[in-house]
Every structure is written in structure tokens, then in C-alpha cells.
Phi, psi and omega in degrees: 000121168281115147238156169299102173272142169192124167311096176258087195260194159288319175309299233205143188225117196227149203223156169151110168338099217229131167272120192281000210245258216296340193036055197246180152287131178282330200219145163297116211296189153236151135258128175228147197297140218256111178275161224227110347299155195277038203268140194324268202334325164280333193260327178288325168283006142281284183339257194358273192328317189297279190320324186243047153284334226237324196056065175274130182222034176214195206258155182269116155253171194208133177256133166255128199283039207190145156305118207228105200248136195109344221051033173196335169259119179266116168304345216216138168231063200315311238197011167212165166329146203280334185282017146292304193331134158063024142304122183284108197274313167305332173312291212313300187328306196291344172268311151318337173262019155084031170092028150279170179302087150262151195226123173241139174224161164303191174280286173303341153283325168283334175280338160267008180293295195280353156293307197291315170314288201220020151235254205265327173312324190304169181030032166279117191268168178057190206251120157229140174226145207247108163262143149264162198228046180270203175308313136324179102306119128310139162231145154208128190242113169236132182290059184070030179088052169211091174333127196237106177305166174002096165261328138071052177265011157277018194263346200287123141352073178249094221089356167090064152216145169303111194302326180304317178272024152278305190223036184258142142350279154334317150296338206276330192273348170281273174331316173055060189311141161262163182287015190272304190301284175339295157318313169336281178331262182321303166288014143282309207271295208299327190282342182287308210272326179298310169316325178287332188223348172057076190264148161303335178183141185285166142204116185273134180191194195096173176316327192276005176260014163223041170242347180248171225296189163083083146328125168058004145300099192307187164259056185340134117357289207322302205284342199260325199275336160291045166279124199220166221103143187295330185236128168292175196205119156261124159303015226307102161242033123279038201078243155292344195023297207253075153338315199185172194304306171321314180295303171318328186296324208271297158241072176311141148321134196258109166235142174245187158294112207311297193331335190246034199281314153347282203268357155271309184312338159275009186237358187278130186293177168277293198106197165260173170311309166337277198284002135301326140304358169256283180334311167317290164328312160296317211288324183275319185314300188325306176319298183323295224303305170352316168280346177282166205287000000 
């Protein structure tokens, strides 16, 4: 089964047919750059522009970087123009693609839809929680394989700071953060939410998990068996890494231990291009699922 997945980021607005059996790319995405100011009218002609990249003609899921209720009305604009709120999104996509079917989520919640379906997440029991790392914080919080919507835990107080304008991707690249301080930074906001919610396992992503440095830089043995802490940490150190069964085979997720989260974070490899394109490959699949019924 083929849905139109599509990415809305800050950055960046990435598109592509996505096979749900494999949870690969049906096709090589296209991306085009997330215009400036991020206004609903700007951001549905980059959708367009993507989806008849494709001659796409079914149905479009779509990820929002914001709390999204209904599956249509966005609440919350962290991190695009403020004249989203109380925007109707699905009106808006569906009118612009010329009448398809579309379906809107958050982001980080459809990218933890597609961990529980076909990565580190599946058959995980108990509270697992998925962060991202990006323009944002990202959150999706599950209950025994049960979602808890737009939980948005990159807004919680860290230090009398919004913790995303501390410890995003984005802050690390303001600041212009090395990545030892930066981690620093991240295993404090992760030592926060754990305490808040006492999860069985992190599953760490976003952007910033295919930026950082050491090319082709393992992951010591060593380092997972002196790990230490109560809640593991999954790790992407391929981008998206596990898409799907397939995926898992190729570039599996690396899990550690919060504590030693620091002294990981400089060591993640980019990877090749294959797995980057498997990375891709999850990051649109979260969309796809969003669109299926």
C-alpha cells in the first residue's frame, strides 16, 4: 500500500510515496525549502510544489510542527508563522491539492506512530518516549503502544528556559554549541522528563541525528556495557535509521543509557547515502501513516 507522505519542518518541506508494507520510499523524496516567513498560504505552495513533483493523485498525510486537534485545526505555531492558530489545515492542503484526501498531525507524533508500527518502538510495553531534535523539540508519548497526542514536552521549563530554546538542534547551531556542551544541555532536559514520566525507553531523533560529526563512527561495546541508568536511550544514529524490518537489518538504532548520552553524541556516524535514504525513508513514512484510514 502507497500514501503521499509529507514532511513539514522549519527548514525544510520533504515529500515522497511511501510503501507501508516496507516502510521505504516508493520513490526518491523531493524537497523544497520552508519559505520565510512560514505563512498557511506559503507553506500549502511548497506542499503543492512537492506532491506535483510526483503527479500524485490519492491520498496525503501531512506532519505539522504544532498541536494539531481534530486532525485539522492547528493550535499551537512554535516555530512557523503565528497566522497558523486556529488555522483549518486539512481545508487548507485539500484545497490547494485540488480536492485529495488529506490527513494532519503533528509531527513528532506521527514519526512515533511510525517507531511503534516498524522500529525500536514496536512490541515495547509500558511509556515510551520519542524525541526530536530539530528547528524544535519534538515529543510523542506512548502508553503501552498508545498514543498520547501533541504533548509538545519541548515547551517544559528547563532552567527558567523554553527547554527547545536550550537544547534543539537549532539552539546548538545559534549558540554555536560543541557537541560535548550541547549534550551536556540534552541530558539535562532528558533527566527532567524522565523524572516526569519514568519511561521505559527514550527513542532519540530529528535532525540533528544526521549532523553530527565523525563520519563512520562506531559506537563502542565498551561504552553500552558501562551504561548506566534506569531508562535506555534508542539512539538514531542514522538519521531515521529503522524504518521497517528491512531497515532494521541495515541500520539498526544504537541503545544506551541516559547517562552516557554526553559522550555518545560526538561519536555518531552520518552514514552512506543508502542509509540515508532509509532515514528519509522513516522520516516520510511518519507522514504516510498519518494518511492512512
Amino acid at each position: 500500500m502507497q500514501i503521499f507522505g509529507v514532511d513539514i519542518g522549519g527548514s525544510g518541506i520533504k515529500g515522497a510515496p511511501v510503501d507501508l508494507d516496507r516502510g521505504d520510499l516508493a520513490q526518491e523524496r523531493c524537497k523544497v525549502l520552508t519559505p520565510q516567513p512560514a505563512t498557511p498560504d506559503g507553506v500549502a505552495d511548497g506542499v503543492k510544489q512537492v506532491v506535483d513533483h510526483f503527479g500524485w493523485t490519492g491520498p496525503v498525510g501531512l506532519t505539522f510542527p504544532g498541536v494539531v486537534t481534530g486532525g485539522s485545526t492547528i493550535r499551537t505555531a512554535a516555530n512557523v508563522d503565528k497566522s497558523w492558530i486556529d488555522t483549518d489545515a486539512r481545508a487548507l492542503f485539500s484545497e490547494r491539492l485540488g480536492g485529495l484526501p488529506v490527513t494532519v498531525v503533528n509531527d513528532a507524533d506521527a514519526a512515533g506512530v511510525a517507531e511503534v508500527a516498524f522500529g525500536a518502538g514496536r512490541d515495547r510495553s509500558g511509556t515510551v518516549i520519542l524525541l526530536t531534535f530539530g528547528t524544535g523539540i519534538g515529543s510523542a508519548l506512548f502508553a503501552d503502544g498508545v498514543l498520547v497526542p501533541n504533548t509538545e514536552l519541548g515547551h517544559l521549563e528547563l532552567n527558567g528556559h523554553d527547554a527547545e530554546k536550550r537544547a534543539s538542534s537549532k539552539a546548538k547551531e545559534d549558540a554555536e554549541l560543541t557537541w560535548e556542551h550541547w549534550a551536556r544541555r540534552v541530558q539535562k532536559y532528558l533527566a527532567h522528563v524522565e523524572m516526569l514520566f519514568s519511561p521505559e525507553l527514550f527513542i532519540i531523533g530529528g535532525g540533528v541525528s544526521r549532523k553530527a560529526p565523525g563520519a563512520g563512527s562506531p559506537v563502542p561495546a565498551r561504552a553500552l556495557a558501562s551504561a548506566t541508568g534506569p531508562a535506555p536511550v534508542c539512539l538514531r544514529r542514522k538519521g531515521w535509521g529503522a524504518a521497517s524490518r528491512s531497515v532494521l537489518r541495515e541500520a539498526g538504532p544504537v541503545v544506551l543509557h541516559r547517562s552516557n548520552l554526553g559522550r555518545f553524541m560526538c561519536r555518531i556516524g552520518r552514514g552512506t547515502r543508502r542509509e540515508r535514504d532509509l532515514g528519509h525513508a522513516f522520516e516520510l513514512s511518519a507522514g504516510a501513516v498519518a494518511g492512512t484510514p
